[in-house]
N, C-alpha and C positions, 0 to 999 in steps of 0.2 A: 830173241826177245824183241816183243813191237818197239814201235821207234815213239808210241804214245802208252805203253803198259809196262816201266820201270818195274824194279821190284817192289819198292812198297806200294805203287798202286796194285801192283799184282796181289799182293798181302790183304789192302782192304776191299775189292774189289772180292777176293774170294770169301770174304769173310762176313761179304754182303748178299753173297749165291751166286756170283757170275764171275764170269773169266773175260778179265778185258781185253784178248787179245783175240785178234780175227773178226773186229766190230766194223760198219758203217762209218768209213771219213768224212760222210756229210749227212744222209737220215736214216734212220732206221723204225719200222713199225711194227709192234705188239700186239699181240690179243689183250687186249684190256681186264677180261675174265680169267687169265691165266699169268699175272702178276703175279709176285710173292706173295701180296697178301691185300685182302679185300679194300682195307682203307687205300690201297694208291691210287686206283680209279674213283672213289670217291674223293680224295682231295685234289685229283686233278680237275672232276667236275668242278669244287666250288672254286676255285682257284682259275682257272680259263674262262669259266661263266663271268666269273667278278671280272677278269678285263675285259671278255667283248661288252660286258653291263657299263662299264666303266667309258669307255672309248663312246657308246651311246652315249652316257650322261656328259662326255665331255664336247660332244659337237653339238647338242644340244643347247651348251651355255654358250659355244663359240660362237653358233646362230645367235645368242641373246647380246652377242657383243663383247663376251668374255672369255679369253683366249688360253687364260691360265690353267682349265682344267685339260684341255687340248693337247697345254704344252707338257704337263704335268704325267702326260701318258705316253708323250714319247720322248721326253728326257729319260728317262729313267730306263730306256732300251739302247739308247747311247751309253750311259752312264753301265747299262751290263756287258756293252762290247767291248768296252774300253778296262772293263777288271775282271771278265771274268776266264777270256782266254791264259794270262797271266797266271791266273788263281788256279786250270787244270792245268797247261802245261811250261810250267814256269823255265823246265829245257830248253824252249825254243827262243825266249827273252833273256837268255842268258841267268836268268834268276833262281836256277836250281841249288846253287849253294848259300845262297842266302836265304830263300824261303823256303825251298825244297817242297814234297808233294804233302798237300794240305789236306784234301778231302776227295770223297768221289761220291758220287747221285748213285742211285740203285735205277736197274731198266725199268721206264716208266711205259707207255704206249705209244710216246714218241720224243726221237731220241735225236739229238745233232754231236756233231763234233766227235765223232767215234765215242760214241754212246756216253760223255760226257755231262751233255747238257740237254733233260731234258724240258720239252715245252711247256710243262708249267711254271718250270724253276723260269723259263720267257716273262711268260705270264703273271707272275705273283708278282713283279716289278711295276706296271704299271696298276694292276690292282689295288697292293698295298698302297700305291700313292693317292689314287684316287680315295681309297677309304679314309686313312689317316687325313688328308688335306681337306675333302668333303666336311668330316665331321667338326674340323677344326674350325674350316671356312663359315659354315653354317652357323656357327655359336655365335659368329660376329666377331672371333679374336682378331683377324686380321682388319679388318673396318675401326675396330675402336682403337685399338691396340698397337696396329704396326705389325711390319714385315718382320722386326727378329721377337718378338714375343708370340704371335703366330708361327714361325718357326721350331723356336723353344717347344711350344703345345705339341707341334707337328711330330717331334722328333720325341716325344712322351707318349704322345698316344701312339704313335710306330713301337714302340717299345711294349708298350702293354699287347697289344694284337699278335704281332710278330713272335713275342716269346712263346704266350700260348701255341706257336707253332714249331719255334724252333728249340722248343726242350723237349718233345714230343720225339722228332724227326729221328733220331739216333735210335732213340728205344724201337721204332718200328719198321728201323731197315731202311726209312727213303733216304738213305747218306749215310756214311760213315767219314771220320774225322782220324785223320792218321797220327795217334798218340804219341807215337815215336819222335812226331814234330816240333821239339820243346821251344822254337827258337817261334813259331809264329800260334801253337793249339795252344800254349802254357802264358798262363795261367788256365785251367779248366773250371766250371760253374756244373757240378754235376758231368755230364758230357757235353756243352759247350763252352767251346773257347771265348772267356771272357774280351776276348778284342774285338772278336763277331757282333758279340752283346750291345758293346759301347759304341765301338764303332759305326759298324754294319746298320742292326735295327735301331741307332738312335742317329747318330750323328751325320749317316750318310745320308737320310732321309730330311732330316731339318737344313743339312747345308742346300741340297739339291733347293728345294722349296724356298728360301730364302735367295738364292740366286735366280730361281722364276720369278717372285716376287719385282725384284731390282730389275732384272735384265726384260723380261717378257709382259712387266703389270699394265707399263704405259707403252707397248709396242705396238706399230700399225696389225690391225688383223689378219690382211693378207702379206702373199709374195715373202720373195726372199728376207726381209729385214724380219719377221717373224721366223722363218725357218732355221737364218742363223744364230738365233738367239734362242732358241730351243736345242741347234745341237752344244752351244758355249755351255750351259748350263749342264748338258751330260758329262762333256770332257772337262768342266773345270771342276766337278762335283770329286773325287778321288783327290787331287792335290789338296783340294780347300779341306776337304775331310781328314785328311792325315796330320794336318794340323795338331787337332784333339791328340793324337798318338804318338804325339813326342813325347809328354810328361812320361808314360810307360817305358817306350821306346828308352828313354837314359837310362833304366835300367836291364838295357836288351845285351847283345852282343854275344860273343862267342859262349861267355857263361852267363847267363841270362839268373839273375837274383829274380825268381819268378815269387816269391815272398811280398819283395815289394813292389812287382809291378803286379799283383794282388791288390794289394792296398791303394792304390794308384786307382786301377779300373773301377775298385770297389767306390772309391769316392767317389768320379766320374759320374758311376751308373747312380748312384746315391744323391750327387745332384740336379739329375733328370728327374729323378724323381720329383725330387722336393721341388722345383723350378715351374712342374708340367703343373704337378698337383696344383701347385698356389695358383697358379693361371687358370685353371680350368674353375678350381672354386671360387675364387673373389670376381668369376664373370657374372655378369650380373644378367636377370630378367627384361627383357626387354630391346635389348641391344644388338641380336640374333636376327641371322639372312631367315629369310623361308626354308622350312625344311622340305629340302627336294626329296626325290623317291628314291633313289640312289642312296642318301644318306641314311634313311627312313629303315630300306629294308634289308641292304649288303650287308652292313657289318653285326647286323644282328645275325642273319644265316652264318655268317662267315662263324660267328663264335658258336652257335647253338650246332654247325657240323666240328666242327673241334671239339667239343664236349661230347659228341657223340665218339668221336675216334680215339680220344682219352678214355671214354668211359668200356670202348670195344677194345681196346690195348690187352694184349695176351703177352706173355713173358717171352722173349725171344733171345735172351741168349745176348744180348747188349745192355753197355749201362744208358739207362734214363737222366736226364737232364734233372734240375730242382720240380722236387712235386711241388713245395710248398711254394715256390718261387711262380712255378705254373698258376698254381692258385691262385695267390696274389697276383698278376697280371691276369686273368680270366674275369675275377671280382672288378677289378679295376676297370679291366673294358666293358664290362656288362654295365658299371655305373655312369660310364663314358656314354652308351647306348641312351641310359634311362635320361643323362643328363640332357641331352640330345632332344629329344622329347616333349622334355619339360620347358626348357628355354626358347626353343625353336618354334614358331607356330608353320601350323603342316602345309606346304604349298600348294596352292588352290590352283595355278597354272599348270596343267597337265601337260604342257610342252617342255617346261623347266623340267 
């Protein structure tokens, strides 16, 4: 047996079409036309496009004097080195009896970590931040409003985008989720684990942004006093985050009452809701940055190629995540988009 393909990786690994033993300990590369299945290389295009688009729109504002979208794209690649080695091989941090093995990525085009981690799972980290933060930034939430209610927005509209992707994910083979794992998958939301949900695409994304806010808003532009405070913000994002996952967490342990840490995440995710929602409607007309072209045109492609790969979804043999839940976060970002639009007047600086 590999000393990186256990048996239950071995289990969802084959149960995704590959065999993870005898892989690549540091890269490996694919034929992109000869993936499992046609949607991977199309979501790795809009998913890789949306960070190098993103890494433009953010040196662009750091030329304009504003550092935060800058920092906002490479926190978030600290922020995946620092949880995600943990989260494949929890063996090597001693943490296989407490978390044990959680998930595995399916072969994408290009592959690290003994074919664990592939480059767009890289890439969708500063992407998503950039989109989620842009859209937020731009409404004016954080000028009128402040660092934690900009935050709160942050970590809603992360929610809304993210899900439409990650209830998807399961049903078409890019990951599988090791069921067997009651102690970190349980509670389940369809086929995602409700602490990914809460956690992950809300809370880890509004902490992050809210410690850029603080730590990087009023920080000189150059030189190291900016660099360190760009990686503070990766590595203190996971501690600050875990926070939220105590209330669950009491009812974790050896026998895990996953009933009520159901009802726990449920409220959580229930208060994002309600929290983002009211923020985002009682913002008002007028109050709104320029709407850049980053803002303008990413996160509309980004949704209108996910309703494409929703709508091309063939039955595979996995269970699918909430349709209806999908829905509703699809609706919700697309009124995100329109609202965008509407509040925003469209930036007449073609450098911005």
């Amino acid at each position: 047996m590999s000393a990186t393909c256990e048996p239950a990786a071995e289990q969802v690994t084959r149960q995704l079409g590959f065999d993870c033993h005898h892989v690549s300990p540091v890269v490996s590369v694919h034929n992109p036309f000869d993936l499992a299945s046609w949607t991977m290389p199309v979501l790795e295009l809009v998913i890789i496009g949306g960070a190098a688009l993103g890494l433009v729109h953010a040196i662009r504002r750091y030329r304009q004097g504003d550092p935060m979208n800058l920092a906002l794209w490479f926190a978030p690649l600290i922020y995946l080195f620092v949880t995600e080695p943990p989260l494949y091989f929890p063996e090597w941090f001693g943490l296989d009896h407490r978390f044990g093995f959680i998930f595995a990525h399916n072969v994408f085009t290009v592959q690290f970590m003994w074919d664990r981690l592939p480059l767009y799972i890289v890439a969708i980290y500063p992407a998503l931040t950039q989109l989620v933060y842009e859209v937020v930034r731009v409404l004016g939430i954080f000028r009128q409003r402040g660092a934690l209610v900009g935050s709160v927005a942050v970590a809603f509209v992360c929610q809304l985008f993210y899900e439409v992707f990650d209830q998807l994910g399961p049903h078409l083979k890019w990951w599988a989720w090791n069921d067997a794992n009651r102690a970190v998958n349980h509670p389940m939301f369809g086929s995602v684990p409700m602490n990914s949900m809460v956690l992950f695409a809300s809370v880890s994304f509004g902490v992050m942004t809210y410690l850029a806010v603080r730590l990087v808003g009023s920080a000189p532009r150059n030189g190291w006093s900016l660099t360190w405070r760009i990686i503070l913000v990766g590595v203190l994002t996971p501690p600050t985050m875990a926070i939220a996952g105590i209330p669950s967490g009491a009812f974790g342990g050896e026998t895990p009452n996953v009933t009520a840490q159901a009802w726990v995440l449920g409220i959580e995710l229930a208060l994002i809701w309600v929290a983002g929602a009211w923020i985002l409607l009682t913002q008002q007309q007028g109050t709104s940055e320029p709407q850049t072209a980053f803002a303008r045109v990413y996160p509309a492609v980004y949704l209108a190629v996910m309703a494409l790969l929703w709508a091309g979804a063939t039955p595979t043999g996995m269970t699918a995540g909430s349709s209806l839940y999908s829905v509703a976060c699809f609706v919700a970002a697309a009124a995100v988009v329109l609202l965008v639009r509407r509040l925003a007047p469209v930036q007449t600086n073609t450098a911005r």
